[in-house]
C-alpha positions as CSV (number, residue, x, y, z in Angstrom):
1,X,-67.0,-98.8,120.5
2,X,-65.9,-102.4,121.9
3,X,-62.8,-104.3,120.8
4,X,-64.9,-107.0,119.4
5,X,-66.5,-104.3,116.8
6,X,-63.4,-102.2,116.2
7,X,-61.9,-105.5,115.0
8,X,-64.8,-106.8,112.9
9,X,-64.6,-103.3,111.2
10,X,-60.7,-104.1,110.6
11,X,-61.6,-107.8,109.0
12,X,-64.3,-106.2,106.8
13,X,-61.4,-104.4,105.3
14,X,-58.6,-107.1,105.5
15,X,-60.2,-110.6,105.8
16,X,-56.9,-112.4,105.4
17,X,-55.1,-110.7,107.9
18,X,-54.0,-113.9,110.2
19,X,-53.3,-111.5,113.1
20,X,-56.8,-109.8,113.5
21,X,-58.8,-113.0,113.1
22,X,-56.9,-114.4,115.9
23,X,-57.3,-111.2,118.1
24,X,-61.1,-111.7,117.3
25,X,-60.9,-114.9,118.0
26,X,-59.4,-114.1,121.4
27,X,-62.2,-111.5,121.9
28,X,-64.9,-114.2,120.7
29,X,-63.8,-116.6,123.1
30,X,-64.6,-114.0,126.4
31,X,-68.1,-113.8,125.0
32,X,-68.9,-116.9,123.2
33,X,-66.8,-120.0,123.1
34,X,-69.0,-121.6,120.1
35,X,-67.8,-118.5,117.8
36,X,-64.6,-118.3,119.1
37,X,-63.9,-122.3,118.3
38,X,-65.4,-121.5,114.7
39,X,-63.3,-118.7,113.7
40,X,-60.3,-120.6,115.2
41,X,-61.3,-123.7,113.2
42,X,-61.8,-121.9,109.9
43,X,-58.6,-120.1,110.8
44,X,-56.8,-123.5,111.3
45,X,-57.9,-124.1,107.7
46,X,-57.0,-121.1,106.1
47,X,-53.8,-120.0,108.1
48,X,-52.0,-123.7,108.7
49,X,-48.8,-122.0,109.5
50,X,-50.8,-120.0,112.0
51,X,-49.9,-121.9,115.3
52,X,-51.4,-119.8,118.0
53,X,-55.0,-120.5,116.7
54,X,-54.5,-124.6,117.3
55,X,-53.1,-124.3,120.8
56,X,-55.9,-122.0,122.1
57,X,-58.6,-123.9,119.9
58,X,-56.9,-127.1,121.8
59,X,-57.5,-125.2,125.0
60,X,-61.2,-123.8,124.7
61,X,-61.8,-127.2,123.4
62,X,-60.4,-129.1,127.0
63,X,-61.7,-126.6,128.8
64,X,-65.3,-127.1,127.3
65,X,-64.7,-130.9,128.1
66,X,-64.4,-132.2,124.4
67,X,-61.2,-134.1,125.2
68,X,-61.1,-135.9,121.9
69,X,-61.3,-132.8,119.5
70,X,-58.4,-130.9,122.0
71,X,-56.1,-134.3,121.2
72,X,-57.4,-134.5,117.4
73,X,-56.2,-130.2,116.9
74,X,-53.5,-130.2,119.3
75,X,-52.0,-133.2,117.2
76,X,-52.3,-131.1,114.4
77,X,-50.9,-128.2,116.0
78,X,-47.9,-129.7,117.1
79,X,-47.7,-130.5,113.7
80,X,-48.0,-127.5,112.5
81,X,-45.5,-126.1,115.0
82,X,-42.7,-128.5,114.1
83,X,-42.6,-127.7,110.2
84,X,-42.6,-124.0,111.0
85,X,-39.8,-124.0,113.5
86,X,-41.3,-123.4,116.7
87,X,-40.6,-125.8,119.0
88,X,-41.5,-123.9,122.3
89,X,-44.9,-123.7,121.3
90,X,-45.0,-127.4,120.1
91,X,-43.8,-128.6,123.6
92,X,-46.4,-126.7,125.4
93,X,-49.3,-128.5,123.5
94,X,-47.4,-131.4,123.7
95,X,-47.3,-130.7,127.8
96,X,-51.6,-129.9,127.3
97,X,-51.8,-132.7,125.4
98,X,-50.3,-134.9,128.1
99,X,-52.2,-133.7,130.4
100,X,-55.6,-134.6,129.0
């Protein structure tokens, strides 16, 4: 059984588990960079505090070439970062951000 299923098969039972929609996310984004963008988006909506999901949204985003929606999340992200404390990971999309 892949990864992928094995955590679909976890969300089924827990859909508001921040953690596991990020691993899928992560797992999404080997496979199929549409999904794994959607599920980071919704997950941007309903986990704000969840940091992680804006920085690699920011960077699937870049790396797809849509510069303007990696500034437009990884402005929100660093957002998000500074109002929960974490500044290391609001200076590296600060530093991404830069460098678009």
């Amino acid at each position: 059984m892949s990864r992928r299923i094995k955590l679909e098969e976890m969300l089924a039972a827990e859909p508001d588990d921040a953690f596991l929609n990020y691993a899928l996310a992560l797992e999404l984004a080997k496979e199929d960079r549409g999904a794994a963008l959607a599920r980071l988006a919704d997950m941007n909506a309903r986990f704000p505090e969840h940091v992680p999901a804006y920085f690699r949204r920011g960077q699937i985003l870049a790396e797809t070439g849509d510069l303007a929606g990696a500034r437009e999340v990884l402005t929100a992200g660093i957002r998000a970062a500074s109002k929960t404390g974490d500044d290391h990971a609001a200076a590296e999309m600060q530093e991404l951000l830069s460098s678009l």
